[in-house]
N, C-alpha and C positions, 0 to 999 in steps of 0.2 A: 237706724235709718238716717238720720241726722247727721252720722258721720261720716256716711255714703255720701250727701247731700253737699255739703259743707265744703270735702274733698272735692267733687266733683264742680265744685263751683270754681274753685280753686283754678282747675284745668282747664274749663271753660275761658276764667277770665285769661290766663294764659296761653290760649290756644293750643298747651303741651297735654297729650291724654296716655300717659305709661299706664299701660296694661298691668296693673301690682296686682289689684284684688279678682277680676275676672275680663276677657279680652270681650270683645264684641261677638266674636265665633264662636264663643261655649255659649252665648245666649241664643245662639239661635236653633238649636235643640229644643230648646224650652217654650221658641216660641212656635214651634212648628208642632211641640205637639200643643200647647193649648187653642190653635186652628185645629188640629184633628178633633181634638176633643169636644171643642164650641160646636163644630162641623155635626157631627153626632148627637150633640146634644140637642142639637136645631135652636142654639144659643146663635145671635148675630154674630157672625166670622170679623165683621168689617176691620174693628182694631187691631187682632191679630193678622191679618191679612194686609192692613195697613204698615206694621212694625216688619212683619215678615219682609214683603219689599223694602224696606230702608234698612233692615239690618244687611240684607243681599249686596244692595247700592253700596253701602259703607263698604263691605267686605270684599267688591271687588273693585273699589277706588284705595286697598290697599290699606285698609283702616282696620279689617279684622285682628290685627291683634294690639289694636288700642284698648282702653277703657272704656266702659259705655259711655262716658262724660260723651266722646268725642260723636255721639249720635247728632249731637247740636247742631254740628256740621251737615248733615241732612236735613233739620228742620230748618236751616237758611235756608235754602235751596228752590226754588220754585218749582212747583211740580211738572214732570215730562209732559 
């Protein structure tokens, strides 16, 4: 995790996010289903619900196939 971290700080400070280890679009499988599954479980949705939209926002400003680093770039952002 630390060299996700590390890396990823890397791009940030750089503003550059190369998609090397996974893009922003294969994450959002992942987060779609643990909304199903929170959903189901009658677990709070709110965060995956939360990440679900900004992974969306990213992906169709064109970001989907960055690295997640460049999620940063949503959490500037003021919300709609």
């Amino acid at each position: 995790m630390t060299g996700f971290v590390s890396a990823y700080a890397v791009q940030v400070d750089d503003g550059k996010y190369p998609g090397l280890d996974a893009t922003i679009k294969t994450h959002l499988p992942t987060i779609e289903y643990l909304l199903h599954e929170s959903e189901v479980a009658g677990v709070n949705a709110e965060i995956p619900k939360l990440f679900k939209a900004l992974v969306k926002r990213a992906t169709s400003a064109g970001r989907g196939g960055d690295s997640y680093a460049a999620m940063i770039e949503q959490f500037r952002k003021a919300p709609a």
